[in-house]
C-alpha positions as CSV (number, residue, x, y, z in Angstrom):
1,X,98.6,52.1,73.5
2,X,98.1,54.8,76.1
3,X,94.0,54.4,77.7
4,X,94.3,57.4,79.6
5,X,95.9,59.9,81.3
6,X,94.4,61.4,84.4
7,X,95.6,64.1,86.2
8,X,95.0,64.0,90.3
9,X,95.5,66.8,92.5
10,X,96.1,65.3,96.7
11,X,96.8,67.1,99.2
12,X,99.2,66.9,102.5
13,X,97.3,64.3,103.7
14,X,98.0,61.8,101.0
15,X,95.6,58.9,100.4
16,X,93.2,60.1,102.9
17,X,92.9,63.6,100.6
18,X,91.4,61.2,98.1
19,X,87.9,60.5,97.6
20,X,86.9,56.5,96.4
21,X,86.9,57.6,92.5
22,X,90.8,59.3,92.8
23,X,92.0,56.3,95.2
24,X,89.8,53.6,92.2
25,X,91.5,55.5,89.2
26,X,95.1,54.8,90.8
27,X,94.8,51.2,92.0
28,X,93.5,50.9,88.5
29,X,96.1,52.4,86.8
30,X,99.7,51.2,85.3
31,X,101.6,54.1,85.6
32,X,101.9,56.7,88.5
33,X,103.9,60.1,88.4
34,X,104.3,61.9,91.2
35,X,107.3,64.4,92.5
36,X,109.4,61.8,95.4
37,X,107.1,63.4,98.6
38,X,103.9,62.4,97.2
39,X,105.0,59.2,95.7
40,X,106.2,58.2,99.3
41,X,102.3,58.1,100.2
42,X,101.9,54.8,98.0
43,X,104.8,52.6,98.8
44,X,102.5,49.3,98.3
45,X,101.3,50.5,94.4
46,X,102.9,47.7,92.2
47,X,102.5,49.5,88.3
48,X,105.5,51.7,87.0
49,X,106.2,54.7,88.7
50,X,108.0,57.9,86.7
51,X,109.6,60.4,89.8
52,X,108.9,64.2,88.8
53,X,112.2,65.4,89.6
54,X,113.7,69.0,88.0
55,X,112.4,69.4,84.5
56,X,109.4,68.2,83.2
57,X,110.4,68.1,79.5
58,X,112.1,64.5,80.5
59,X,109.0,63.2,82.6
60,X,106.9,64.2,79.5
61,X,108.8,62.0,77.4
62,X,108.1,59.3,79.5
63,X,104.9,59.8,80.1
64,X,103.8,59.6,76.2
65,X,106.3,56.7,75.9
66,X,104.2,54.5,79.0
67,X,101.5,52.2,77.9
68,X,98.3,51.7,80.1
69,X,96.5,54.0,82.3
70,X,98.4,56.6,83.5
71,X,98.0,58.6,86.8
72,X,99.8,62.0,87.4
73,X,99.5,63.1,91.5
74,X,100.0,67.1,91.8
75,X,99.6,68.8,94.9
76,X,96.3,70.7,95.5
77,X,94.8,72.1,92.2
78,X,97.5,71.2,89.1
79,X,95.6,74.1,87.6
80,X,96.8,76.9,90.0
81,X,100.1,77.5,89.3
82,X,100.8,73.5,89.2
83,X,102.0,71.6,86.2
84,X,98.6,71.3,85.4
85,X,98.7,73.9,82.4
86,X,101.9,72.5,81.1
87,X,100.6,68.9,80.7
88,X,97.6,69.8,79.3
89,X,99.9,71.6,76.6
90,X,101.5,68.7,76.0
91,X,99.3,65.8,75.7
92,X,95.4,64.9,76.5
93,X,94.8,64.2,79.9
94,X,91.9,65.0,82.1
95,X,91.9,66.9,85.2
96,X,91.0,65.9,89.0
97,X,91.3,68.8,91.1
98,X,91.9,69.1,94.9
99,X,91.2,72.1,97.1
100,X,93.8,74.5,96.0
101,X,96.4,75.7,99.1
102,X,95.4,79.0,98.7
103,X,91.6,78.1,99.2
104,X,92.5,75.8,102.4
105,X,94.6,78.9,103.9
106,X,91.5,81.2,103.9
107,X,89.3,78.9,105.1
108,X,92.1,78.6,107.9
109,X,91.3,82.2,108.2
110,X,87.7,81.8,107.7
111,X,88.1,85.2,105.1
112,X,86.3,85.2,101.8
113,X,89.0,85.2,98.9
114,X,87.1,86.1,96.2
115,X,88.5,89.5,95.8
116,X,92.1,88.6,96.8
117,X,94.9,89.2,94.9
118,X,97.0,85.7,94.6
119,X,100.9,85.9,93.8
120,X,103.6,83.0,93.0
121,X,106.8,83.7,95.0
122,X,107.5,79.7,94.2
123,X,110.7,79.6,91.9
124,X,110.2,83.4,91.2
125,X,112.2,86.7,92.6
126,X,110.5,88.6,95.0
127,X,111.3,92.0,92.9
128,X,108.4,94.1,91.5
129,X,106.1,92.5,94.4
130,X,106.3,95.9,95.9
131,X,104.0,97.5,92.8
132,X,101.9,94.1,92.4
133,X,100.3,94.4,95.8
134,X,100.5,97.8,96.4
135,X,96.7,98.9,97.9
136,X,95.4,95.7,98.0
137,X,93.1,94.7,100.7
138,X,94.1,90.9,100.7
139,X,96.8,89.1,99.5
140,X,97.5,85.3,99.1
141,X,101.8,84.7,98.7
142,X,103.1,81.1,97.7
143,X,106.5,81.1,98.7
144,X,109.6,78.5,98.3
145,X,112.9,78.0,100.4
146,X,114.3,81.3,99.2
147,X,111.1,83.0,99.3
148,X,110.3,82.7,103.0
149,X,108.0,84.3,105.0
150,X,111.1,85.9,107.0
151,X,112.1,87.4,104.0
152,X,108.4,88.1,102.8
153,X,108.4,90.3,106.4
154,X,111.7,91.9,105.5
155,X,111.2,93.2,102.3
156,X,107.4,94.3,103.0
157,X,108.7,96.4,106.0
158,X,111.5,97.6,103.9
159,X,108.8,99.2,101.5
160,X,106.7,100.5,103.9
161,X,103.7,97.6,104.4
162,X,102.7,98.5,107.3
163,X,99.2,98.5,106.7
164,X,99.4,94.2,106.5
165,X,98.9,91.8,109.1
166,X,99.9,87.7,108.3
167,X,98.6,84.5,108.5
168,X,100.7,81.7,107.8
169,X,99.0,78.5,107.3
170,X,101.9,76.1,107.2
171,X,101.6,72.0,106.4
172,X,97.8,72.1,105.0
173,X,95.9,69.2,105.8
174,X,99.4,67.4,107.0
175,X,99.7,66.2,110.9
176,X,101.5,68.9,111.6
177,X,99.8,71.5,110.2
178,X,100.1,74.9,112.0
179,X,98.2,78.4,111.4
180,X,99.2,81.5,113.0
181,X,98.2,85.4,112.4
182,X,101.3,87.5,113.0
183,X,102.6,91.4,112.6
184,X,105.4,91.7,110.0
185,X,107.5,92.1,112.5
186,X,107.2,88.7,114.4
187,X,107.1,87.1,110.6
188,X,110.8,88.4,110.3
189,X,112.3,86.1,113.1
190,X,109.3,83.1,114.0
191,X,110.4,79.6,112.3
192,X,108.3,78.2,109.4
193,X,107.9,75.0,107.8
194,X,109.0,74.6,103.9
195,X,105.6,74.0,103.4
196,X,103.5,77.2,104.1
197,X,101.5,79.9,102.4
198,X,101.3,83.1,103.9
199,X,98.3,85.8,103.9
200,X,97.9,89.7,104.1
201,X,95.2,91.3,105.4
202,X,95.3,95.2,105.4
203,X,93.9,96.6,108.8
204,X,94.0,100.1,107.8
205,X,93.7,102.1,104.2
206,X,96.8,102.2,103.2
207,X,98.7,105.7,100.7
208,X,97.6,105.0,96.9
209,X,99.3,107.4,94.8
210,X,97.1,108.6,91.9
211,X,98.8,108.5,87.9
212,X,100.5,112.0,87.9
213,X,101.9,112.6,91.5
214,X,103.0,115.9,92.2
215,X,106.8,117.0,91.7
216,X,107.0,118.1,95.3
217,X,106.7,114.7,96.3
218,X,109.4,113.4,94.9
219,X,112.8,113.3,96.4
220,X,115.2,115.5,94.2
221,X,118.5,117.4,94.1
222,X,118.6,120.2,96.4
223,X,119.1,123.5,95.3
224,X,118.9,122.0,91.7
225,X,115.0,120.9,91.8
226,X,113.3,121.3,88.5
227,X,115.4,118.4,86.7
228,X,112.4,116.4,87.5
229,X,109.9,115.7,84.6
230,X,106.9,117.5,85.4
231,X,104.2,116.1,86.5
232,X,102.0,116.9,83.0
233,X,104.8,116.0,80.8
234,X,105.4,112.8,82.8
235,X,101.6,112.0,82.1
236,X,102.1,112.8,78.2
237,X,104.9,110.8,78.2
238,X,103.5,107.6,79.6
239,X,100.5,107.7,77.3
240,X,102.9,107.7,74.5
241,X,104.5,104.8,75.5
242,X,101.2,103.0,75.9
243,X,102.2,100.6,78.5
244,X,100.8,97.5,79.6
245,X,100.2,95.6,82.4
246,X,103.4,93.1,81.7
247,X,105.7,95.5,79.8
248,X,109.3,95.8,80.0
249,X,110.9,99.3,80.3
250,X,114.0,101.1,80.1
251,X,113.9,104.6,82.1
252,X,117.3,106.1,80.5
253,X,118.9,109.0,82.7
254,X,116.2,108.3,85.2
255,X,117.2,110.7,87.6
256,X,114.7,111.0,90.5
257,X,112.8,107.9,89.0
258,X,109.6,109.6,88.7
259,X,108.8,108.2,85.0
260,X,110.1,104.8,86.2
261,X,108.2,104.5,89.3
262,X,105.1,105.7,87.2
263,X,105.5,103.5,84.8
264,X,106.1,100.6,87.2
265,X,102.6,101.1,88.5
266,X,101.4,100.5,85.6
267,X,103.3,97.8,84.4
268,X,102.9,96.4,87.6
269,X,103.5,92.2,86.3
270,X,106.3,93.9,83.5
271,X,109.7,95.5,85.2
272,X,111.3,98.9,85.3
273,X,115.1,98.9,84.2
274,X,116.7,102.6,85.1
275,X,119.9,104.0,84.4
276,X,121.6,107.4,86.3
277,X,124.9,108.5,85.7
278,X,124.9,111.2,88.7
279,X,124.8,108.9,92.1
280,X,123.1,111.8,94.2
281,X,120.5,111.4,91.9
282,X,120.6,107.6,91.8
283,X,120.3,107.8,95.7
284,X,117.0,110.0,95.5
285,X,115.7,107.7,93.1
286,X,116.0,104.5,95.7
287,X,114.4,106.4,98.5
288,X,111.6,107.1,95.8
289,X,111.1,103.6,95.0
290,X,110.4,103.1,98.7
291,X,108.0,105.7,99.3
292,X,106.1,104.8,96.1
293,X,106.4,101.5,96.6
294,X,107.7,100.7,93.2
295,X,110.5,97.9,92.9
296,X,112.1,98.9,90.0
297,X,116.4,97.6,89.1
298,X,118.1,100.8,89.2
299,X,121.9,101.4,88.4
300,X,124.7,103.6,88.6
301,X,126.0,104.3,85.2
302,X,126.2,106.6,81.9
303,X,123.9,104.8,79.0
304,X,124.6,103.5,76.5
305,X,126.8,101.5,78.9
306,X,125.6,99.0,81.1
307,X,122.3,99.0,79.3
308,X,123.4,95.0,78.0
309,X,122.4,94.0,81.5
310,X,118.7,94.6,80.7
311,X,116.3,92.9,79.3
312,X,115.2,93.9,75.5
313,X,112.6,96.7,76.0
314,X,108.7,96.9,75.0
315,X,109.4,100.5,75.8
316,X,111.5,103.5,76.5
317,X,111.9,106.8,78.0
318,X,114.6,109.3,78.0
319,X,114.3,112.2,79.6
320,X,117.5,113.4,77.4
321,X,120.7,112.0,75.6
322,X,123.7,113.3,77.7
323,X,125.5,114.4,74.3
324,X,125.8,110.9,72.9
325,X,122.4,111.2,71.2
326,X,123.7,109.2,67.9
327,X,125.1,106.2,69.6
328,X,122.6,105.7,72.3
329,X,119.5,105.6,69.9
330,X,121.0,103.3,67.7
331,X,121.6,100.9,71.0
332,X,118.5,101.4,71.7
333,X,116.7,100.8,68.2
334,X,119.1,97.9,67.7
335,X,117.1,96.2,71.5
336,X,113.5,97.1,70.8
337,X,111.0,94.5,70.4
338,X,108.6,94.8,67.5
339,X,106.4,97.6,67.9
340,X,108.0,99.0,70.7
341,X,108.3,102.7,71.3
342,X,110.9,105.1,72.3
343,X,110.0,108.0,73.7
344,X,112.3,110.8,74.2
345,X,111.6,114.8,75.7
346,X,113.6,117.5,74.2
347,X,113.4,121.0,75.3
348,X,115.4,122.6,72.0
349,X,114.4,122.4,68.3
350,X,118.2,121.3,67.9
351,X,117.7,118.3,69.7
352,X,114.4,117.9,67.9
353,X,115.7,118.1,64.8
354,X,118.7,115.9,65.4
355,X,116.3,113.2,67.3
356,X,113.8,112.8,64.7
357,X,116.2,112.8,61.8
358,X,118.2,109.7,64.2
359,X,115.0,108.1,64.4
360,X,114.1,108.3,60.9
361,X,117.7,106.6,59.8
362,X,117.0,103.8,62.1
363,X,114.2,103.0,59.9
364,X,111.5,104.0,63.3
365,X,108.3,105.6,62.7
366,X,108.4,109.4,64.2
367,X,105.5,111.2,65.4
368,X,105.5,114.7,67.5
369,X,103.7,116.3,70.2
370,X,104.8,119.8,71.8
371,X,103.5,120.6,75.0
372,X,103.1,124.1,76.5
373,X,101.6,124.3,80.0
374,X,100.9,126.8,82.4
375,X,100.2,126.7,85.7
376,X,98.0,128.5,88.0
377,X,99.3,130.4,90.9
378,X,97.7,133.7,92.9
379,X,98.3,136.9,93.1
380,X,97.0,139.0,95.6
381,X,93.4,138.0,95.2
382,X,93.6,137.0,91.7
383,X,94.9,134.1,89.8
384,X,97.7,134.3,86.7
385,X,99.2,131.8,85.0
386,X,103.3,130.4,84.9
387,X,104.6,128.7,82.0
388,X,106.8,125.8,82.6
389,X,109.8,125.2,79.4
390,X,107.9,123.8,76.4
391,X,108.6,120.4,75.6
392,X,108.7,118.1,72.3
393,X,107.5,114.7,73.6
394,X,109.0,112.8,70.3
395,X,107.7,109.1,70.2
396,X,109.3,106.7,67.7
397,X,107.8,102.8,67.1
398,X,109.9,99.8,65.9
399,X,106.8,98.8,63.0
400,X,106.7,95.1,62.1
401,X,108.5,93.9,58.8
């Protein structure tokens, strides 16, 4: 029968990371687990030894299936972003942790990191960073093989980052460990070891767009401007959809973008899936993303097609139907995740009527809210008032069964 199971965080180093306890518990133990780089630090250990290699549904197996004491090696802190929460899922084991890579590259830096922003780039897409780090005074970036820091520098200056300089602290605590501070632009061609983890610092304020950013900010069709959603209806619109932080959206007929990029900054750790039929407008939409700095997918197309490459939705926008009103809410309905909303703006009662009556049939929950703003604007010395077109901000919610 299993004693224990211990789990050991080392760093680059290898044994000499270890304090007398961590070295005590593995010359004690029966069984070691380690990925093949840190099991190529104890070459003279004479117990078992299970390779973490690919998934770890297999090593898992064999781990409850080993008899003695067991020793798992992880790099750094298993806890932060490690396998550490996994295990611990799985079986009961207790935790050793070493200086996390994160913690070693700021003290590298010698910069507090309290109040830095920490993102895993390791065996994830770079897309949405953009939004995720967006005004943040100090960011920490673990990155893989495909995740450089070249192509860290590339897509940063592609959004606009120029308020960032980097630190790359590369081969922590290894012999060959290497820190340097570098502009974006030097990050795009210098060479890096596999091993690094890169730092932001912001040496200026940089633009932080407030929720509700003014029409004339946008990019937009020229002479046609005014398909936009304005800016109060935009606002309306997104507290109907109640967002959060990880949400997944559908911006149908997106147009400009401006209620995909607004919802992308709020579903910053979510993503933003938008759909434009016109390319003009699709084109306006991409330089918007850029200036906002809102990495949202955005295609070329006329929903309901195309929308089977997205993700099912938490929530929905449509700005209007295109004429297939019918068909596309049924798609829609059909993907929505329990208690998701749709939300949909109509500026005639026919629409309104036919909308709600389409939700109703799908079985959705239908609630109303027209919206009739003026703006101020002066005359002479005085002040009037301008309509804009009222709206019917329609929201409909898939209920749980």
């Amino acid at each position: 029968m299993t004693t224990s199971i211990k789990l050991i965080g080392i760093g680059d180093s290898g044994v000499e990371s270890l304090s007398a306890e961590k070295k005590q518990f593995i010359e004690q133990s029966d069984v070691l687990v380690a990925g093949e780089r840190v099991l190529a630090f104890f070459n003279t250990y004479h117990g078992k030894k299970i390779v973490i290699k690919g998934g770890l549904k297999q090593v898992v197996a064999e781990i409850l299936a080993a008899q003695g004491n067991i020793v798992i090696l992880a790099s750094g802190d298993p806890l932060f972003y490690g396998i550490g929460h996994y295990l611990a899922s799985k079986m009961t084991l207790d935790v050793y942790p070493h200086v996390s890579s994160v913690q070693l590259a700021f003290a590298r830096r010698k910069l507090a990191w309290h109040d830095a922003t920490v993102v895993s780039l390791h065996g994830r897409p770079i897309k949405g960073l953009a939004q995720k780090i967006n005004g943040e005074k100090k960011v920490a970036l673990l990155t893989d093989d495909v995740n450089t820091p070249n192509a860290i520098a590339n897509y940063l200056i592609d959004f606009g980052f120029d308020e960032y300089e980097a630190f790359v602290a590369e081969n922590l605590e290894g012999v060959d460990e290497r820190c340097r501070s570098l502009s974006l632009e030097d990050m795009r061609t210098a060479e890096f070891s596999p091993l690094n983890v890169v730092i932001l610092v912001a040496t200026k304020a940089p633009k932080v767009w407030p929720l509700g950013i003014d029409d004339d900010e946008f990019s937009q069709r020229k002479p046609d401007k005014g398909l936009i959603t304005k800016k109060e209806i935009r606002v309306l619109s997104l507290q109907q959809l109640q967002l959060r932080d990880d949400s997944i959206v559908w911006d149908i007929g997106t147009c400009t973008g401006s209620m995909g990029i607004e919802a992308g900054r709020i579903a910053k750790n979510g993503a933003v899936y938008a759909i434009e039929k016109n390319e003009p407008d699709l084109a306006n939409c991409l330089e918007n993303q850029r200036k906002f700095r809102v990495d949202m997918t955005a295609i070329h197309g006329k929903a309901p097609e195309r929308l089977d490459e997205f993700p099912n939705p938490d929530a929905v926008f449509l700005g209007g139907t295109g004429g297939n009103m019918t068909d596309l809410l049924a798609t829609i309905a059909a993907r929505l995740k329990p208690q998701g909303r749709i939300v949909l703006n109509a500026a005639t009662i026919e629409n309104l009527a036919k909308a709600v009556e389409t939700f109703k049939q799908l079985g959705l929950h239908v609630s109303i809210m027209q919206a009739q703003i003026a703006r101020s604007k002066p005359i002479l010395n005085m002040t009037r008032f301008v309509p804009l077109n009222p709206i019917y901000i329609i929201t409909a919610v898939r209920e749980e069964q």
